[in-house]
C-alpha positions as CSV (number, residue, x, y, z in Angstrom):
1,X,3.4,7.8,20.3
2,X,-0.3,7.1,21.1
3,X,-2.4,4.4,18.8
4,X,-5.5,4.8,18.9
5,X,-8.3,2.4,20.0
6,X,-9.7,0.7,16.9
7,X,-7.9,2.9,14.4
8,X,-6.3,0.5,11.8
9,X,-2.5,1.1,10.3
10,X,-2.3,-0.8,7.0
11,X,1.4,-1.2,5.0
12,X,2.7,-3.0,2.5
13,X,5.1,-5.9,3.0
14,X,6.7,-7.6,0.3
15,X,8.1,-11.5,0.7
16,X,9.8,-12.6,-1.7
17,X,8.5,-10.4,-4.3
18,X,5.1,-10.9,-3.5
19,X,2.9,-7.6,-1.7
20,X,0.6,-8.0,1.1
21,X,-0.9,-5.7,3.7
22,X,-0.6,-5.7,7.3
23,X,-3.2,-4.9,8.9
24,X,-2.6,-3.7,12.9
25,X,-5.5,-2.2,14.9
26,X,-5.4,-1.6,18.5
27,X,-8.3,-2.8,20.8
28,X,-9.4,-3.1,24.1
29,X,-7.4,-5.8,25.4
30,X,-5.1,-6.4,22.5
31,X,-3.4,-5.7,19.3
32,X,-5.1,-7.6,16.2
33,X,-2.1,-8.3,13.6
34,X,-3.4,-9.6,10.3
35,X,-2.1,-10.6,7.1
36,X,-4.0,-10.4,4.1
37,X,-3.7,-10.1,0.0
38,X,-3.6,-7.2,-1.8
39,X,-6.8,-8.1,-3.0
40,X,-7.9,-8.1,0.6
41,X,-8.3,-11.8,1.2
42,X,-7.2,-12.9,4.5
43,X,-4.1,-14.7,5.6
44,X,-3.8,-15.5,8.8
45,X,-4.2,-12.8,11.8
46,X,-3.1,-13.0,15.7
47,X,-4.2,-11.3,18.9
48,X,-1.7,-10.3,20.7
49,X,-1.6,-8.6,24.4
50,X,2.2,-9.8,25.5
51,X,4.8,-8.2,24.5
52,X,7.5,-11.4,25.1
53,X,5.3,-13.0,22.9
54,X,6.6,-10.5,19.2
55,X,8.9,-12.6,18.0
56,X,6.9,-15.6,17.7
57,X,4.0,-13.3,16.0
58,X,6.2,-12.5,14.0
59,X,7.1,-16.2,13.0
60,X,3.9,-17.7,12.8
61,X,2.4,-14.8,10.3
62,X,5.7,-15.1,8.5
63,X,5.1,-18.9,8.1
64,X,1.7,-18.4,6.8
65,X,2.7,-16.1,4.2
66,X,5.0,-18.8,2.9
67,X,2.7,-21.4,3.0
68,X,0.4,-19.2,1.3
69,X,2.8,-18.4,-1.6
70,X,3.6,-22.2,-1.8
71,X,-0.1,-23.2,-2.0
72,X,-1.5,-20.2,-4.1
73,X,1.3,-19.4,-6.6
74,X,2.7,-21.3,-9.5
75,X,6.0,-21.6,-10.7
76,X,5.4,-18.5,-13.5
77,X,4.2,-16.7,-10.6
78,X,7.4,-17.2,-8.3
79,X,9.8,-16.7,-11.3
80,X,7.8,-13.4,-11.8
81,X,8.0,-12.3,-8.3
82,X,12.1,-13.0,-8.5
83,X,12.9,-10.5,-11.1
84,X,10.3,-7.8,-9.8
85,X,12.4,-7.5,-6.7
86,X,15.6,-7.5,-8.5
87,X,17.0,-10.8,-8.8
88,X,19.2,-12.2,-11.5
89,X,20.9,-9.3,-12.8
């Protein structure tokens, strides 16, 4: 499969009940990966060009998601987000 240059492939992750996009473009040199709300607010993004260097993409945007929930939603919030995605019954 081809990418191409500066096209932008958007999907939906959930973490722990909460939705965000993910944002991956290709560019010249590199492949942007960015995090953001569904509202569109930004995250956290990497550049990557290195392909040994995934997993820890992978980690550090996954950190910043968490540290987002932690800073930006309450405890209604998280208890919300629990049984959305099916827990407790």
């Amino acid at each position: 499969m081809h990418f191409e240059k500066g096209h932008k492939y958007v999907s939906t992750i959930e973490v722990d009940g909460f939705k965000f996009r993910k944002e991956v473009t290709r560019r010249d040199f590199n492949i942007r990966v960015a995090i953001k709300t569904l509202g569109n607010e930004l995250i956290d993004y990497i550049d990557i060009s290195d392909r040994d260097y995934v997993d820890q993409v992978d980690e550090i945007l996954g950190q910043s998601i968490y540290n987002y929930i932690e800073n930006n939603a309450d405890d209604l919030d998280k208890i919300m987000a629990r049984f959305m995605k099916g827990g407790g019954f």
